[in-house]
C-alpha positions in Angstrom: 0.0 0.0 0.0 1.2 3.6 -0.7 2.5 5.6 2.0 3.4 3.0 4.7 4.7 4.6 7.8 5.5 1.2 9.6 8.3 2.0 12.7 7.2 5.5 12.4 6.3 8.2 15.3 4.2 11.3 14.9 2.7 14.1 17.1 -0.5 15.2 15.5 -1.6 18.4 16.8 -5.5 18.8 17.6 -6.3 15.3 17.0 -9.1 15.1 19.3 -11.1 15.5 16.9 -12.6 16.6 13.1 -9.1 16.2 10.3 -6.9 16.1 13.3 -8.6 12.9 14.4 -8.6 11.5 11.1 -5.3 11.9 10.5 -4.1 10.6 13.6 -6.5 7.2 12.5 -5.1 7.1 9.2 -1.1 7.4 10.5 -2.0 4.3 13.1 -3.7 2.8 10.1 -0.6 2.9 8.0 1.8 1.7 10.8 2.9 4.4 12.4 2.7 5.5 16.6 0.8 8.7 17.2 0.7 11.4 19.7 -2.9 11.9 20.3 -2.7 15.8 21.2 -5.5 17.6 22.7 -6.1 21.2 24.3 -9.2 20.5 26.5 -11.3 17.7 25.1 -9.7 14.3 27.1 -12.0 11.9 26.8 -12.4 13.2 22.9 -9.0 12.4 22.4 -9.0 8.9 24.6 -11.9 7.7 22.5 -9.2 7.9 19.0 -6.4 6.6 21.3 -8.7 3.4 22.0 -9.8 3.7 18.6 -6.2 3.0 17.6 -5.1 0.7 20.1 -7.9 -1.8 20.0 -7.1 -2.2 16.5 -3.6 -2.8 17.3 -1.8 0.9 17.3 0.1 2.6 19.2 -0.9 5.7 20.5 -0.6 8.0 23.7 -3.2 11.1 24.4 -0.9 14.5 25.5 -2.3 17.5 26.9 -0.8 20.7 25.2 -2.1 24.0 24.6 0.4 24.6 22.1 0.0 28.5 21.7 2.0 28.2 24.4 6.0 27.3 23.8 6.7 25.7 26.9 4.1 23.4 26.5 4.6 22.5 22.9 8.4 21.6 23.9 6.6 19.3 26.7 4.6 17.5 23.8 7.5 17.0 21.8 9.3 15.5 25.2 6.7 13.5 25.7 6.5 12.0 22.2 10.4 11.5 22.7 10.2 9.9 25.9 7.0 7.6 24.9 8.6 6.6 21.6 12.2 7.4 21.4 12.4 9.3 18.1 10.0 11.9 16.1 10.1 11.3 12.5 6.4 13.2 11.2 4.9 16.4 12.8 1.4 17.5 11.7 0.5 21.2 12.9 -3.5 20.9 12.4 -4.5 22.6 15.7 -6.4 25.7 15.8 -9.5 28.0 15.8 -11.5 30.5 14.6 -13.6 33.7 15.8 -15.0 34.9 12.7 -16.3 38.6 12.3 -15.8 41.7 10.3 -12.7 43.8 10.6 -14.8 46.5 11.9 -16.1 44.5 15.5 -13.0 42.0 15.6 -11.7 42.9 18.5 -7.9 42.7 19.3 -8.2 39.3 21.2 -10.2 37.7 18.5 -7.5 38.8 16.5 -4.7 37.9 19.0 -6.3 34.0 19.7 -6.7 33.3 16.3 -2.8 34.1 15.6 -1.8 32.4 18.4 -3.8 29.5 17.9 -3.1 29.2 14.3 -0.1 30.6 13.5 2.4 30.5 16.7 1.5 27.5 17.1 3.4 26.4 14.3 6.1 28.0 15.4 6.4 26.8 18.7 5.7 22.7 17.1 8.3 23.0 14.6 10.9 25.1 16.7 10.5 22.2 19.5 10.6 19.5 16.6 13.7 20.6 14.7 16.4 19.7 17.1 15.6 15.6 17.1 14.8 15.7 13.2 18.2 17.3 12.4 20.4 15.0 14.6 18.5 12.3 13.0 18.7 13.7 9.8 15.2 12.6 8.7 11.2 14.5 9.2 8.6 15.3 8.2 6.4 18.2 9.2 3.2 18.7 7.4 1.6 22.3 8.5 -2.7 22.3 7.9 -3.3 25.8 6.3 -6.6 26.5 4.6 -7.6 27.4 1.0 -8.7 30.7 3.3 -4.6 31.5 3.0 -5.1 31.4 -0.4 -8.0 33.4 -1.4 -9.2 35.0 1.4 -12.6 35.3 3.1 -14.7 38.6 4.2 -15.6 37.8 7.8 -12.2 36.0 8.3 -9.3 38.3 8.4 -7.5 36.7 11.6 -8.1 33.3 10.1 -7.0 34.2 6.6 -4.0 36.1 8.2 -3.1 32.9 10.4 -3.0 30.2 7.2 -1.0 32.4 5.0 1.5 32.8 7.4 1.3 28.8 7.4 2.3 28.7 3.8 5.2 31.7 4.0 6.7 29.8 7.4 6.8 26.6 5.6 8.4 27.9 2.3 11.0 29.2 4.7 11.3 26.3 6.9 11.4 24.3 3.8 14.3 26.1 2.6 16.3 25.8 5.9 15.9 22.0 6.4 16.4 20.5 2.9 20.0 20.0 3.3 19.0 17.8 6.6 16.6 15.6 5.0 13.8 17.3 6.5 10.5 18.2 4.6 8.0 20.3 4.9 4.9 21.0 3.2 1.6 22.4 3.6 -2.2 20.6 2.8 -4.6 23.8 2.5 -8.1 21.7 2.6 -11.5 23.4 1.4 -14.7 22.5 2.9 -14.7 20.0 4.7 -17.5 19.3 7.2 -16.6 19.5 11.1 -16.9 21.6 14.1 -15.2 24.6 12.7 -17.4 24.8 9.7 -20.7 24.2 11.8 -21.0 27.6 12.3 -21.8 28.7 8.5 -25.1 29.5 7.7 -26.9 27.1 5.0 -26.9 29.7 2.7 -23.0 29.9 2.5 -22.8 26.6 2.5 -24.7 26.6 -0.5 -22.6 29.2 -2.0 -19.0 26.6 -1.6 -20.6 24.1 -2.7 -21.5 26.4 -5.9 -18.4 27.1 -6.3 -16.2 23.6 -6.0 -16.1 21.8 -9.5 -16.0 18.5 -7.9 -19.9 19.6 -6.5 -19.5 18.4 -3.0 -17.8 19.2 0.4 -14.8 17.2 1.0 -14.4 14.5 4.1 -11.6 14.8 6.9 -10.3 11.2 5.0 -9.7 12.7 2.1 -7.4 15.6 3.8 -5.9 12.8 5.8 -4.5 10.7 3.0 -3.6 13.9 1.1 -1.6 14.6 4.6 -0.4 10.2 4.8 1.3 10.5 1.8 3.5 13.7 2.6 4.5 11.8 5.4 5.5 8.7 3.4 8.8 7.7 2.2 7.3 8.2 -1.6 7.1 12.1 -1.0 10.8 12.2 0.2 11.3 15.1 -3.4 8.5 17.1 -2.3 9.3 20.2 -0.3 7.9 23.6 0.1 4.7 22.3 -1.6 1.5 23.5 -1.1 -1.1 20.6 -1.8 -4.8 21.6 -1.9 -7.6 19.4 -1.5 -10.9 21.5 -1.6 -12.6 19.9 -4.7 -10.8 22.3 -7.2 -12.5 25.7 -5.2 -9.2 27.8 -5.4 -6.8 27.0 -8.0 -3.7 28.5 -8.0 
């Protein structure tokens, strides 16, 4: 099968639930131990670590609010402690607190860049150090086809996931000599808990707009995010892979 990650370890970042969850199920599925991280939802989180284990995974559940620097170091520790080596990092957590520019006040447009954006930061900054000395990784950063094209109502968000894409560029650059990659999936609509609160009519409106005709599944962003991860996209850096049902091409 394409994209095994047999004798592989990952941290995936808000996997408690929605495209973190399913990519944490679909590393496990492909061979690979995963760091179940969650902000606040534990038993969220416990249920896909059970998920995994029961069907023969390994997995571990670690608190982190990873806005935070010192605690995204503590998740890498623990995923180095728990499994003796980090080879794939997926940055997927964050938020959003949607309003015009007008009433967004500064913390909705501080949590969002914190949440979104330094997060990514303080994962990979914690993450480097053990991928260089082994001079292998793989970090895979979740943007948002919002990065790409913007959103009225969405400024902070839209802010947050195209500074996902410039970090990762640069990142990209900096670690290719170590046999580190890093690449960015930028997924369209796709159904969860963020998304809930859009109004029927602007669902209506994406779906209008995506060629393909429907909203995407969390699946489809986690094989899109497998395969990064994989040994077969060890030539692929600095890539931005959408997969939105052709709604922003670029």
């Amino acid at each position: 099968m394409m994209g095994q990650l047999h004798g592989k370890t990952a941290i995936v970042t808000g996997a408690s639930r929605g495209i973190g969850r399913a990519i944490a199920l679909e590393f496990a599925r492909r061979g690979a131990a995963v760091v179940v991280n969650y902000h606040t939802n534990a038993a969220a989180a416990q249920e896909v670590v059970d998920a995994i284990t029961t069907a023969g995974g390994r997995a571990i559940p670690v608190q982190a609010d990873v806005s935070r620097f010192d605690q995204a170091s503590a998740l890498v520790k623990a995923a180095l402690d728990a499994f003796g080596k980090l080879d794939i990092l997926v940055n997927n957590a964050g938020t959003t607190r949607d309003t015009l520019l007008m009433t967004m006040s500064e913390e909705d447009w501080d949590a969002v860049i914190n949440a979104d954006l330094k997060s990514v930061f303080n994962c990979c900054k914690a993450a480097v150090r053990p991928m260089i000395r082994a001079r292998n990784g793989r970090i895979i950063n979740i943007s948002s086809v919002v990065g790409l094209a913007g959103q009225g109502g969405q400024t902070n968000y839209a802010a947050a996931k195209a500074g996902i894409i410039g970090f990762s560029k640069s990142l990209a650059k900096e670690l290719g000599a170590r046999n580190i990659t890093v690449n960015v999936v930028a997924p369209g609509f796709i159904p969860t808990a963020l998304t809930d609160v859009l109004s029927e009519e602007q669902k209506q409106a994406v779906l209008k707009a995506t060629p393909l005709g429907r909203f995407g599944t969390p699946e489809e962003v986690a094989y899109a995010v497998s395969f990064l991860a994989s040994d077969e996209a060890a030539f692929i850096t600095g890539a931005v892979l959408t997969v939105d049902g052709g709604l922003v091409m670029h």
